[in-house]
C-alpha positions as CSV (number, residue, x, y, z in Angstrom):
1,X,10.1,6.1,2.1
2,X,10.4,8.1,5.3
3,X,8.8,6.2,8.2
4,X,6.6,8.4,10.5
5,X,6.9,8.5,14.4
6,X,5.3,9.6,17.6
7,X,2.1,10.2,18.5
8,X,0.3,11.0,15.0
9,X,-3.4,11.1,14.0
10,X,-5.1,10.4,10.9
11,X,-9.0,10.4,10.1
12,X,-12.6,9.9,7.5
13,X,-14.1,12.8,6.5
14,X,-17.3,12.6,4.9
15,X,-21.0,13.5,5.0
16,X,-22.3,10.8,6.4
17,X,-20.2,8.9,8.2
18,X,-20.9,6.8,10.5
19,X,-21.5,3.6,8.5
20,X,-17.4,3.9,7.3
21,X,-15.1,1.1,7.7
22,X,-12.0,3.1,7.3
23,X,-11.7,3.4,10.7
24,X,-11.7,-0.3,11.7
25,X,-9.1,-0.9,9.0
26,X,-6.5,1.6,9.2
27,X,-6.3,0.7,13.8
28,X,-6.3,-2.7,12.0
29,X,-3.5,-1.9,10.7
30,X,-1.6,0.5,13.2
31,X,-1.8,-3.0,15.7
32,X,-0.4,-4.9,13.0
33,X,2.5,-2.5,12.4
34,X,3.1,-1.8,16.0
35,X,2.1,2.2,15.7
36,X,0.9,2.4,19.0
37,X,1.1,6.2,19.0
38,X,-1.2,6.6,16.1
39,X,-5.1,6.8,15.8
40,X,-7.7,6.9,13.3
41,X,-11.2,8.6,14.1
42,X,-14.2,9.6,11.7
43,X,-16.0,13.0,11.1
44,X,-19.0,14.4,10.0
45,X,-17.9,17.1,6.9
46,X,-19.2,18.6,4.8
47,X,-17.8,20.9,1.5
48,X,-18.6,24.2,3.7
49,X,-17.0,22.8,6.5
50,X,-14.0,21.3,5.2
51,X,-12.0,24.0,4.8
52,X,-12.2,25.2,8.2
53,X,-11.4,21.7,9.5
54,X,-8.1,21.4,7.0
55,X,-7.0,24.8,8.7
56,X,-7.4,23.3,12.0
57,X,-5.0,20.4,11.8
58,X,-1.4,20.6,13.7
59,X,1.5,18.9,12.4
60,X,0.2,15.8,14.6
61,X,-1.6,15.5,11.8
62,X,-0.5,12.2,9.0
63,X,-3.5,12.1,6.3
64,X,-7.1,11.7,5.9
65,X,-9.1,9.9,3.8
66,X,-12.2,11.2,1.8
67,X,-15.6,9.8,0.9
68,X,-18.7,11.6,-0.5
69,X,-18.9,14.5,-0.9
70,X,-15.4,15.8,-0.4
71,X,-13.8,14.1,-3.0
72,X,-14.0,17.0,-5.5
73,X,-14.4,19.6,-3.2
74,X,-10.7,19.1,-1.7
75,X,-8.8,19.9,-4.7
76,X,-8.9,23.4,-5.0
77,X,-7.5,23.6,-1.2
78,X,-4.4,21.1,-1.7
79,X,-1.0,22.0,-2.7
80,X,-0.1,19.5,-5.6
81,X,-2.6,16.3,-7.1
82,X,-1.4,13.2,-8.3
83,X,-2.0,12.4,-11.6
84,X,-4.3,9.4,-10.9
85,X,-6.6,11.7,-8.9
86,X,-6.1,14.9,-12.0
87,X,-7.5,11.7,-14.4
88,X,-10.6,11.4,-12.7
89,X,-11.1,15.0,-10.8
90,X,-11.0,13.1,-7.2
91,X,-9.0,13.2,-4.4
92,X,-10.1,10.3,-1.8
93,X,-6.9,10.1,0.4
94,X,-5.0,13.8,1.5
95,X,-1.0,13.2,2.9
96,X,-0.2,15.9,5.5
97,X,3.4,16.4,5.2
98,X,4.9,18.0,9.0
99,X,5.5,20.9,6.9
100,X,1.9,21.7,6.3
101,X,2.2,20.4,2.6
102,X,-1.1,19.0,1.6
103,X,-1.1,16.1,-1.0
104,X,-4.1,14.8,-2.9
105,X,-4.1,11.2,-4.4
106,X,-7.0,8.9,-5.7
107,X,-6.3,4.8,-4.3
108,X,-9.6,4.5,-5.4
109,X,-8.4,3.3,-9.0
110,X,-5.5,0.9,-8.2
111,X,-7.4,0.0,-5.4
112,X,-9.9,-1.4,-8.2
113,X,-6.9,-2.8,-9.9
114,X,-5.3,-4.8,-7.0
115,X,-8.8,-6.2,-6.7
116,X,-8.9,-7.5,-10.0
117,X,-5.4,-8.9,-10.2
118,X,-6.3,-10.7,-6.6
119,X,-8.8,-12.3,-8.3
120,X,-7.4,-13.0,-11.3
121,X,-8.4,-10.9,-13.5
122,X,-5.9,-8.9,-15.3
123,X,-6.8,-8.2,-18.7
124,X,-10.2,-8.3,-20.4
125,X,-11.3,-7.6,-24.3
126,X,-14.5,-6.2,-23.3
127,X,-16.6,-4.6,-19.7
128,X,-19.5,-3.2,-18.9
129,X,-20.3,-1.0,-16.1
130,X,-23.5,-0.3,-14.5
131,X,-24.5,3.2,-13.5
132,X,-22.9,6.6,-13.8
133,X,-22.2,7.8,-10.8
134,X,-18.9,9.4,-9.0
135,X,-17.6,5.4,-8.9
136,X,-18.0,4.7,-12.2
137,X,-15.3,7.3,-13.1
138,X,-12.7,5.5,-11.4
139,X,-14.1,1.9,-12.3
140,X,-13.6,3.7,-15.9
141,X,-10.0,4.7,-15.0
142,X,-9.3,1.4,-13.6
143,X,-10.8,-0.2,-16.7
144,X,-8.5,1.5,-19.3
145,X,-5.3,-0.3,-17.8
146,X,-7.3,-3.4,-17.7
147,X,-9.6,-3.3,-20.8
148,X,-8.2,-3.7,-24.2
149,X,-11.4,-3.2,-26.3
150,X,-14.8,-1.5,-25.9
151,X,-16.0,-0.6,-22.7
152,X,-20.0,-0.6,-22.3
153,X,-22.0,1.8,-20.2
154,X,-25.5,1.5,-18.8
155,X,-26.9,5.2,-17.3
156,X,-30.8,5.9,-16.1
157,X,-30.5,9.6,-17.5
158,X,-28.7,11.4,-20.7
159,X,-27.1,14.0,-18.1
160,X,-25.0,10.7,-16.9
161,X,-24.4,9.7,-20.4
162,X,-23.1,12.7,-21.2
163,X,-20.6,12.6,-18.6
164,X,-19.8,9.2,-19.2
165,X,-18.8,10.6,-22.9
166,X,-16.6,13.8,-21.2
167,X,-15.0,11.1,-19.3
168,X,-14.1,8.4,-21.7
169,X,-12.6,10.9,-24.2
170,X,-10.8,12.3,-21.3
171,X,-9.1,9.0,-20.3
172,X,-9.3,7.5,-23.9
173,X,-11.2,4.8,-23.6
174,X,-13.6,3.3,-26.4
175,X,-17.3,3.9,-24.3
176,X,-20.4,2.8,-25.8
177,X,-23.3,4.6,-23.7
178,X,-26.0,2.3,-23.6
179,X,-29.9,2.8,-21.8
180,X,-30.3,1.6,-18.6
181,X,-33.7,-0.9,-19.7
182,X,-31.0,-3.2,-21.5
183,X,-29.1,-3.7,-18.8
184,X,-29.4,-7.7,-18.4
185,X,-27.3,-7.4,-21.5
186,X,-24.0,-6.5,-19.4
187,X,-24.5,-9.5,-17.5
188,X,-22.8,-11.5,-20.9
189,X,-19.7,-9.1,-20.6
190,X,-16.2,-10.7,-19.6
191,X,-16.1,-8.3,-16.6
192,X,-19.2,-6.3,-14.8
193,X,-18.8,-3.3,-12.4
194,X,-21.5,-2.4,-10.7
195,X,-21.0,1.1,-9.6
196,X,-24.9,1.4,-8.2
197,X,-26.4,2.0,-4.9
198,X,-28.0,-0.5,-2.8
199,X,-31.0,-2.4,-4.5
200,X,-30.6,-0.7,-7.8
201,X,-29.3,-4.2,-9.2
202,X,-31.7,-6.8,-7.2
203,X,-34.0,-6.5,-10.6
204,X,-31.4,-7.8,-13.0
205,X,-30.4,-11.1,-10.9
206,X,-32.9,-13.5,-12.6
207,X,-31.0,-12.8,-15.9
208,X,-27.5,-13.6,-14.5
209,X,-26.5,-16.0,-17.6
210,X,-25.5,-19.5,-16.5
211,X,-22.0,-19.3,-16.6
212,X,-21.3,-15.7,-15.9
213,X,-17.7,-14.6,-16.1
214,X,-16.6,-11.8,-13.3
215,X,-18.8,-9.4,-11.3
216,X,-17.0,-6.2,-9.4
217,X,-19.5,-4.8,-7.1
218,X,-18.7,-2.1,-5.2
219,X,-21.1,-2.7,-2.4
220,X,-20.2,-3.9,1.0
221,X,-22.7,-3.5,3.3
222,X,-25.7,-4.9,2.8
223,X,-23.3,-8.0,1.1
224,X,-24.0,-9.9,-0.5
225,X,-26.2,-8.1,-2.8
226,X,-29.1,-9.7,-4.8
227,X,-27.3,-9.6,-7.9
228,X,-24.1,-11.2,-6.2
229,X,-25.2,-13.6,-4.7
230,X,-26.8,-15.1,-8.1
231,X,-23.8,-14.7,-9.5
232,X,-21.7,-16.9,-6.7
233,X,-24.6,-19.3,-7.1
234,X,-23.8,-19.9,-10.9
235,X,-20.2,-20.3,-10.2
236,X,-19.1,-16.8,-11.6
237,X,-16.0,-15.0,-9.9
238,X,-17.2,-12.0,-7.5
239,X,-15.2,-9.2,-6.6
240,X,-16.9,-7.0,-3.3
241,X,-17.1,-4.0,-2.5
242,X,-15.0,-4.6,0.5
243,X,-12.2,-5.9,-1.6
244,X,-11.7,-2.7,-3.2
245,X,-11.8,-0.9,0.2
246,X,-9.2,-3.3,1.9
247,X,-6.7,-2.4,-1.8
248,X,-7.4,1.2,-1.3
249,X,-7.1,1.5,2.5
250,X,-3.4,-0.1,2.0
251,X,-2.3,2.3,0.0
252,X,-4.0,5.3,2.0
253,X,-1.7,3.9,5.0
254,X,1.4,3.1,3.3
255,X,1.4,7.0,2.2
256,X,0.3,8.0,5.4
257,X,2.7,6.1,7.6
258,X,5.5,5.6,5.2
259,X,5.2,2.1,6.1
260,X,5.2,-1.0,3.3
261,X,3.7,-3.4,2.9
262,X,0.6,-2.4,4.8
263,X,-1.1,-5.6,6.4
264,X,-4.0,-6.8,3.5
265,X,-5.0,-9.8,5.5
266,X,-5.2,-8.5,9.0
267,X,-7.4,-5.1,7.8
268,X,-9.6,-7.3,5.8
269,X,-10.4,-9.9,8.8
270,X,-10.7,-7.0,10.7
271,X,-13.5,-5.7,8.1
272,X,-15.1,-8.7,7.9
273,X,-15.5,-8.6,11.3
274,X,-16.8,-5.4,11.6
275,X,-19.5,-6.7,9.3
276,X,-20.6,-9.5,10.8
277,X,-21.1,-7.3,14.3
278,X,-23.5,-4.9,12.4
């Protein structure tokens, strides 16, 4: 892996913003690494924008990282896509080769992974997943290398079931699409993703069993949630949502530096920190 030098920049884009944590992670880690020349900013962009931005960059310029709603909207303006980010139709973390070259991956999904393993879960017979959202594409990818049975799916509309469907057949993974009033059902599963936004979940924390198994929610901030911190409470193992961004973030900055192993420990303290200050 070619190691990157000089003075080189790197950056968020997304629509909105300013409550990302990338930024604090990835300085977290150019200290660590001792890249003094390098900095990470954040900025507002949108899909109309972004291609005038992307034609804007010099060859200063090391990678970027994508949130909502650029993930999709990137692809048809890079050069080559992995085949993690082809699986699920999103590209969260762009290399900018000197040349120019634009490359699309998606960390989002072994950033799920690592997540897992770190907390010991490797393998599972069944899952469920909660909502249908962009998320729960990748918490599907993720699942089929850690799921070995059926894989459970609670949407609020058909429109996200039927996506849901497109997607599982696509990846080929064994999806039952199930209504989003049964629900507390999930909470018996071996694993739980939570894919939801904020509050969406606080409703189904009275019926956290008594010995619940895993939860993976992918929220961060407000954390913990509701149905989290029930879940601690009864002793069940809790993945967060910052978990998965510390995974991902080290492999967005080992691409984009050419540097390995990115520092886990010193971006997640730095997160946590971040946190805490809000």
């Amino acid at each position: 892996m070619t190691v990157r030098s000089g003075a080189r920049r790197a950056a968020v884009l997304g629509s909105p913003i300013a409550h990302s944590l990338s930024p604090v992670l990835h300085r977290a880690a150019y200290a660590e690494l001792g890249l003094q020349g390098w900095t990470y900013d954040r900025f507002e962009v949108d899909e109309q924008a972004l291609p005038g931005f992307l034609e804007t960059l010099g060859s200063e310029w090391a990678g970027l990282s994508l949130t909502m709603p650029l993930k999709r909207a990137v692809i048809p303006l890079l050069d080559s896509v992995s085949d993690t980010a082809a699986s699920v139709d999103a590209v969260n973390t762009v290399v900018l080769g000197e040349d120019g070259r634009r490359t699309g991956d998606n960390t989002d999904i072994p950033g799920m992974i690592a997540a897992l393993r770190e907390h010991g879960i490797d393998k599972v017979d069944t899952a469920a997943i909660l909502g249908a959202g962009a998320t729960a594409s990748s918490a599907l990818a993720a699942l089929a290398r850690v799921c070995s049975g059926e894989i459970v799916v609670h949407v609020r509309s058909e429109a996200r079931a039927a996506e849901m469907r497109q997607w599982a057949e696509r990846l080929d993974v064994t999806v039952r699409i199930a209504a989003w009033d049964d629900a507390e059902q999930a909470l018996h599963a071996p694993l739980v993703i939570s894919t939801t936004p904020a509050g969406v979940t606080d409703a189904l924390a009275h019926a956290v069993p008594e010995r619940p198994a895993a939860l993976f929610d992918v929220l961060y901030d407000p954390w913990p949630t509701v149905l989290a911190a029930r879940w601690s409470a009864y002793g069940g193992a809790v993945v967060s949502g910052l978990d998965l961004l510390v995974h991902q973030a080290v492999l967005q900055v080992e691409q984009m530096t050419g540097r390995s192993p990115a520092p886990l420990e010193a971006m997640r303290h730095a997160g946590e920190q971040a946190l805490v200050a809000r």
